[in-house]
N, C-alpha and C positions, 0 to 999 in steps of 0.2 A: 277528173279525180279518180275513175275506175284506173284510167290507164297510167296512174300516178301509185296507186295500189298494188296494184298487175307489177311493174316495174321493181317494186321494192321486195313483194314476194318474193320475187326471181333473188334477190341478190346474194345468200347464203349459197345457193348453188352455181352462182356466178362465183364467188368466190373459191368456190373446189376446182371449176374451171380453171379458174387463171393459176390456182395453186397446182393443177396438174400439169401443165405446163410450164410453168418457174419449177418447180424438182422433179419433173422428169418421167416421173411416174406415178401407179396409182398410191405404190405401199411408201414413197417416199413423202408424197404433198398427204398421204394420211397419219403419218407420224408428225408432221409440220403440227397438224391442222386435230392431233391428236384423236383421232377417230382410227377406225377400224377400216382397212382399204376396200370391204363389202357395203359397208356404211356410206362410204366415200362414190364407191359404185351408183350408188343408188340416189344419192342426190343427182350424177351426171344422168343418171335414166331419165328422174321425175321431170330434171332440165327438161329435156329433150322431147318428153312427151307434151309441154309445157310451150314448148315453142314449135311440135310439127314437125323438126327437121332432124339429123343425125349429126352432131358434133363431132364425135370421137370414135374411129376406126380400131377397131376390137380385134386384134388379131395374137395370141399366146399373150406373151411380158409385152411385145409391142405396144407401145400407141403411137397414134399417128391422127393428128385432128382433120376434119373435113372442110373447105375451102370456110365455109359458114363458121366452123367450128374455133378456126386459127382467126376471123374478122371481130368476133365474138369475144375471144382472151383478151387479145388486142385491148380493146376498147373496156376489158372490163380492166384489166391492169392498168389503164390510163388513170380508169372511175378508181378505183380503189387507191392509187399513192394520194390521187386528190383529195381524197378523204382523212388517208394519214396525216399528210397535210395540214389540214386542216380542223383535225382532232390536236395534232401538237400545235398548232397556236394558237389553238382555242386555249388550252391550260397555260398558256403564256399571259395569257391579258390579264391584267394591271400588276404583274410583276414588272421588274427591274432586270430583270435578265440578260446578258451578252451572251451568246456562246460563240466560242471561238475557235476556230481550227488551226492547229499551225505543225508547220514540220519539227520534228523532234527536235534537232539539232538547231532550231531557234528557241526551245524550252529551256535551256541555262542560264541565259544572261539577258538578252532581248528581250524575250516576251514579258520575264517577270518585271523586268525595270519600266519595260509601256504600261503595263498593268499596275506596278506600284504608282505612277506618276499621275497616272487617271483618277484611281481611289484615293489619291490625296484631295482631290479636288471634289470626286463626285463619290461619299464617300456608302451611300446609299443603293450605287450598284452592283448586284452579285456578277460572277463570272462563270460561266460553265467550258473549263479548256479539256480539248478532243486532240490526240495527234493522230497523224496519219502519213502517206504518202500523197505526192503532189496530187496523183491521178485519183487517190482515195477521196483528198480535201476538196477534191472538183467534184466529186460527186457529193458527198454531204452537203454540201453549197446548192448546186441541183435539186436535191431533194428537202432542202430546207431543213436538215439538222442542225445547221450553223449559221448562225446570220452573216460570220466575218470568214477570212480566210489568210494565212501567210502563206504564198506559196510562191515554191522556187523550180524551172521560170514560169512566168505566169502564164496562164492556159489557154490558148486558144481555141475557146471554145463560144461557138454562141450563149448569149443572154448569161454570161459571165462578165464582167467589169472589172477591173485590173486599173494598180495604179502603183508604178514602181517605186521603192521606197528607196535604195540601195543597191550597189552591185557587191558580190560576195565573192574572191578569190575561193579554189578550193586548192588545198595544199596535198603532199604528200609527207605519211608521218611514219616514223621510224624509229625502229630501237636507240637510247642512248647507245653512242659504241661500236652502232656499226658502220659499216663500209660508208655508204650513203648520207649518214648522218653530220658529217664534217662539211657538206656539200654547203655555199649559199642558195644556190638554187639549183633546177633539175630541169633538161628538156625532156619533153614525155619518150621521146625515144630511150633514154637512157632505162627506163623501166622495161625494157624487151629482155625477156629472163625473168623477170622477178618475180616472186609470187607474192600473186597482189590481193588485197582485200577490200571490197567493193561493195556498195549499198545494192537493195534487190533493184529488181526491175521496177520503172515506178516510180523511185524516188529522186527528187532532182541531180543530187549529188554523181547518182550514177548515167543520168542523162548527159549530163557533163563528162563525164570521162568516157565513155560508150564514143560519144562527138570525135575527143582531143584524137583517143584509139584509130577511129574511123579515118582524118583526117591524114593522119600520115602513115596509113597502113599497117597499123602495128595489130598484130593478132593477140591479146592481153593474154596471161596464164593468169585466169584467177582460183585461186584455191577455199574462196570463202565469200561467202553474200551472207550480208546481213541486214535488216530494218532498222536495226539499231548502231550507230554510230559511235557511240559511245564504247560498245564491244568491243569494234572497230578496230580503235584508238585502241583498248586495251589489250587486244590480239597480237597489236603491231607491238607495244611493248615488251609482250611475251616473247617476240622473236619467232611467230607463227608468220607474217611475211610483211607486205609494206602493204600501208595503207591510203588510201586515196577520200579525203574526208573534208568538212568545210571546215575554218577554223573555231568554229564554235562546238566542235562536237569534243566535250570533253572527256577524259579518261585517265587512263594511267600516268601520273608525273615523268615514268622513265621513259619518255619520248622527244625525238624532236622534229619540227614540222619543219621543212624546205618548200619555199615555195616553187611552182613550175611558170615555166617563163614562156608558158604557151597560150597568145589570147585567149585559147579557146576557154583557158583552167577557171574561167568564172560564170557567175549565174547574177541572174536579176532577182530579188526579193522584191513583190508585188503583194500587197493587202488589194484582195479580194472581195466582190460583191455583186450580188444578183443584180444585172442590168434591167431596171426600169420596175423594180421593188420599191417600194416607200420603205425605210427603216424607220420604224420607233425609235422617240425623241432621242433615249438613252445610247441607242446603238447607232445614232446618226455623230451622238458628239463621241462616242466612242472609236469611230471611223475617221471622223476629224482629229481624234487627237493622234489615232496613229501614224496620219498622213505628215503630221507635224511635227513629228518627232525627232529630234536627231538622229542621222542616219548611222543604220550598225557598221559592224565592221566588215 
């Protein structure tokens, strides 16, 4: 019990620990952590004196932790997200709650029609909807912000579960009127020149084209990145340049999509799940019903 006491004292200044090291420094994890970076000092001292050994290397703005000091973070950032953790779903229990992550550019048509078809049925479930990037949705999944996940393609990543639902062309979309636009379809080489408009780093759309680019050598001129799809699509209408987007990202009417006639121009939409998690009842049938769904476009 003493050393169950002992352990718990420490953890305020375990905490400044691991915050000094997640932002970097003292005056930045004391702004996080709203304290005064003298304040913040002085809990790593009292640490220190507390455990005997020297954490953190004092040299000007520098820091630099000591072998003890970097084992120490380590393990307290493991202790602390398990905590987070474990605080968000502790305020979960006996709610109804889903939450769900998905890429933007499945938030127009798809997602709301899965979700409308659910709450016909189960009409006592709320929804909590998150978008992101694929790499972002792998991490809230990870850290347990979301029970569910759409992502495109599905992640290989350990203790993630992936179950593909659909494969999804991505098209190139264009001003009514212009050159390209009369096209029925486009091989990606024909885009050499163009100034193109592209999803950021990240997101699946542009993992796909990054791929098609890669494959047949083409050096892309892109003149614009964006998280949002939808912009996109309205960029390209403006006649800012040609867009590269899946067909669900909506936008400006004065557009037209040509498809590209290169295997590579597709992705897998896979509903996501923490491998070897028990879901709540709610978010198990909610997981079944989107496996079941008719497949998107």
């Amino acid at each position: 019990m003493h050393q169950y006491r002992a352990s718990m004292a420490l953890c305020p200044n375990l905490l400044y620990l691991s915050s000094i090291v997640e932002y970097g420094s003292f005056a930045a994890a004391a702004a996080e952590l709203r304290m005064t970076p003298s304040t913040l000092s002085r809990g790593i001292r009292r640490l220190e004196n507390e455990l005997g050994m020297a954490l953190v290397l004092r040299s000007g703005r520098s820091i630099e932790l000591t072998p003890a000091g970097r084992l120490l973070a380590e393990h307290s950032r493991l202790a602390l997200r398990q905590v987070r953790i474990g605080l968000r779903e502790a305020r979960l229990t006996g709610t109804k709650l889903v939450r769900v992550g998905l890429l933007r550019s499945l938030g127009s048509d798809y997602m709301p029609a899965v979700v409308g078809s659910f709450v016909a049925r189960w009409p006592d479930v709320e929804f909590s909807l998150r978008e992101g990037s694929s790499d972002g949705l792998a991490d809230m999944l990870v850290e347990r912000e979301i029970d569910v996940a759409m992502i495109a393609p599905p992640p290989e990543r350990p203790g993630i579960a992936a179950t593909v639902l659909f494969e999804q062309r991505i098209d190139v979309v264009v001003a009514a009127g212009t050159r390209l636009a009369g096209r029925a379809s486009l091989d990606v080489r024909e885009l050499a020149g163009e100034n193109l408009i592209l999803s950021e780093s990240g997101y699946a759309a542009r993992a796909v084209a990054d791929r098609m680019f890669e494959s047949v050598g083409l050096h892309p001129k892109v003149i614009f990145e964006t998280d949002n799809m939808e912009m996109a699509v309205s960029l390209a209408a403006a006649g800012v340049g040609v867009a590269v987007a899946p067909p669900t990202a909506r936008g400006n009417d004065g557009v037209v999509r040509v498809p590209l006639t290169d295997p590579a121009a597709r992705r897998d939409v896979a509903v996501c799940r923490l491998a070897g998690v028990a879901l709540a009842r709610h978010v198990a049938d909610f997981f079944d019903h989107v496996t079941s769904y008719p497949a998107g476009s």
